[in-house]
N, C-alpha and C positions, 0 to 999 in steps of 0.2 A: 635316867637312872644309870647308875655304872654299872658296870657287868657284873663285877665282883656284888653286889643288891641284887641284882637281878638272876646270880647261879644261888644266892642263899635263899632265895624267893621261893625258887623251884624246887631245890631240894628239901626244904622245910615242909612247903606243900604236900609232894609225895611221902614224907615219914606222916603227915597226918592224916593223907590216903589210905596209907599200909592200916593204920592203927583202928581207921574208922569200919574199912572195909573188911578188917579181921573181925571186929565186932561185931558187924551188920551179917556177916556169911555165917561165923560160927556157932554166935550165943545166940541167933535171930532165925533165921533162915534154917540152918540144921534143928533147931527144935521146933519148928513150923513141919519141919519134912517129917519128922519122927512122932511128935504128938502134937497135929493140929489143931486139937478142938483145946487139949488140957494150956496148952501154949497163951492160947485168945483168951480162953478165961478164967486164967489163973496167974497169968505175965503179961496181961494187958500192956504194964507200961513197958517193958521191955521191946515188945512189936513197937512202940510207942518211939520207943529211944533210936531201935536197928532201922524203921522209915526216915528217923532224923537222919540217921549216918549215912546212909544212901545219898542222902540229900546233902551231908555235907562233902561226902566225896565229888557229887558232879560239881559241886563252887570252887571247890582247888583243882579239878582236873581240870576248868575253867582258866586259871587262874596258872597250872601249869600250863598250860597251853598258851599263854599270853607272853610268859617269862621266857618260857626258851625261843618264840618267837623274837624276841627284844632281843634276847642274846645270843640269836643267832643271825638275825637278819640278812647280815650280808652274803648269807649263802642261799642261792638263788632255788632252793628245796625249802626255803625255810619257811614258806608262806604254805603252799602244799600239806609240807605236816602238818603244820596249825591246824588245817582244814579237815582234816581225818579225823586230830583228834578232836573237835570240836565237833565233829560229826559223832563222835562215840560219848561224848558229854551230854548230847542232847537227846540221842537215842535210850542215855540210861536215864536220861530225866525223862523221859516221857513213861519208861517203863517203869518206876516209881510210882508210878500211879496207880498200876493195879495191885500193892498192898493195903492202902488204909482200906480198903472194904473187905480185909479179911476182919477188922475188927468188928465188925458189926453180925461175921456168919458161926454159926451155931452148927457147921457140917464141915466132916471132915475132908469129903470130895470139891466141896466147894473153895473151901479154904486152899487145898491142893491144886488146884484149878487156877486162882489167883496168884499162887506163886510158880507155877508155869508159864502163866502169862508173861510174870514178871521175868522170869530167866531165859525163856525165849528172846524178849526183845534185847534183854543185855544178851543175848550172844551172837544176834545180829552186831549188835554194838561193838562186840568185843572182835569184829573182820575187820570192820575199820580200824580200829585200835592198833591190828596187828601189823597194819600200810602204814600207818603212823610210824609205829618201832622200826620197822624197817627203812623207811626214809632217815628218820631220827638218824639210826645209826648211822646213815649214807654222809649225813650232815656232821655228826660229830668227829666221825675217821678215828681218833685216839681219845682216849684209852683202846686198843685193838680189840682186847680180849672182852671190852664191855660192851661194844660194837658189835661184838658176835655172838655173846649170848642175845643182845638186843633181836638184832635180826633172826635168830633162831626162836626168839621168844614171840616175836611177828609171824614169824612163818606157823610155830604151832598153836598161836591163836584162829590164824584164819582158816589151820586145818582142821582145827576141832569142828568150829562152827559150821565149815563142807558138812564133815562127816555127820554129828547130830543130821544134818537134811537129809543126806545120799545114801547112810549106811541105814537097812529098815530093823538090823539086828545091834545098831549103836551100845546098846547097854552092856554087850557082853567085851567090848573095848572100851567101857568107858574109864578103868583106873588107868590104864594104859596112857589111855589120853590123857586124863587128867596129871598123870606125873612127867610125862612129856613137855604139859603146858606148865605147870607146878616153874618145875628146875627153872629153865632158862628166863623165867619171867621173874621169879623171886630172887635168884642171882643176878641177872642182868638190870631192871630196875632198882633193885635195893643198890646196887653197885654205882648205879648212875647217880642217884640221892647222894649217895656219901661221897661221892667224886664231886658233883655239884656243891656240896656242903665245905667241902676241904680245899676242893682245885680250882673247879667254876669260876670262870670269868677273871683270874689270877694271870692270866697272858699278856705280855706287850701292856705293862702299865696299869690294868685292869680292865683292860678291851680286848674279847676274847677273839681271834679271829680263824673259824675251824676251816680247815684245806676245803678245798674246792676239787680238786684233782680226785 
């Protein structure tokens, strides 16, 4: 495939990441946390739909992770990253798993329960993730400025996930964290999509070839 296939590949995939994962966190997950029991038996299908989108973000994080591999290959990190993020595709497919048996529970501690389960194991997920971004960026070198939101978006992924383990009082930093990891991940990500959408793979003919040094 050519590059220029293979940077629209990728960034197609993450704009359908972004769009899947806002729906599975906000209209899904945040009404699970708020009213579990009214959620499961009143919006059945909607838990129905937000387990799809889970599901279909780990297929294109899949699927990115194949694409930038291609189109970067020849940069001797570029196997590495694959493997991180491949490592966080399958960590949040595994954790997938512990929603569909929220549909079947009639409590609200248990239904809470299941989705701790479930966001624990993505925040494992989401360390590796953050090696990923950070290598990413090592690999890509330009855009500068996307490069280092990246890498600040890696580093405050795998801080958060520290902290959840290490801090026993986490809750009382959690917006903190959360808008630390926020910025740099929705700027730097969205930024790389639409670079890969417009610029991707457009170098030397349509072979993109990112520095090494």
């Amino acid at each position: 495939m050519r590059a220029r296939t293979l940077a629209l590949t990728a960034g197609a995939s993450y704009i359908v990441i972004f769009f899947a994962a806002i729906f599975a966190n906000f209209l899904v997950l945040e009404n699970l946390g708020q009213d579990p029991v009214g959620t499961v038996q009143n919006a059945s299908g909607l838990v129905r739909w937000g387990i799809l989108a889970f599901l279909v973000t780990v297929v294109f994080d899949v699927v990115v992770a194949w694409a930038l591999y291609e189109l970067f290959k020849t940069h001797p990190l570029s196997g590495l990253s694959t493997l991180f993020r491949m490592m966080h595709a399958a960590i949040m497919g595994v954790g997938v798993f512990a929603l569909p048996a929220v549909l079947s529970m009639d409590s609200a501690e248990a239904i809470l329960g299941q989705v701790e389960v479930f966001n624990t194991i993505w925040l494992i997920g989401l360390f590796f993730f953050g090696i990923h971004l950070i290598i990413l960026a090592r690999i890509l070198g330009r855009p500068q400025w996307i490069a280092g939101f990246l890498v600040a978006a890696g580093v405050m992924y795998m801080a958060d996930t520290a902290a959840h383990f290490l801090l026993p009082d986490y809750d009382r930093y959690a917006e903190v964290f959360l808008a630390l990891v926020a910025v740099p991940s929705i700027l730097g990500e969205m930024a790389l999509a639409v670079w890969l959408l417009v610029k991707g793979g457009r170098n030397q003919g349509g072979a993109l070839r990112p520095p090494i040094d």
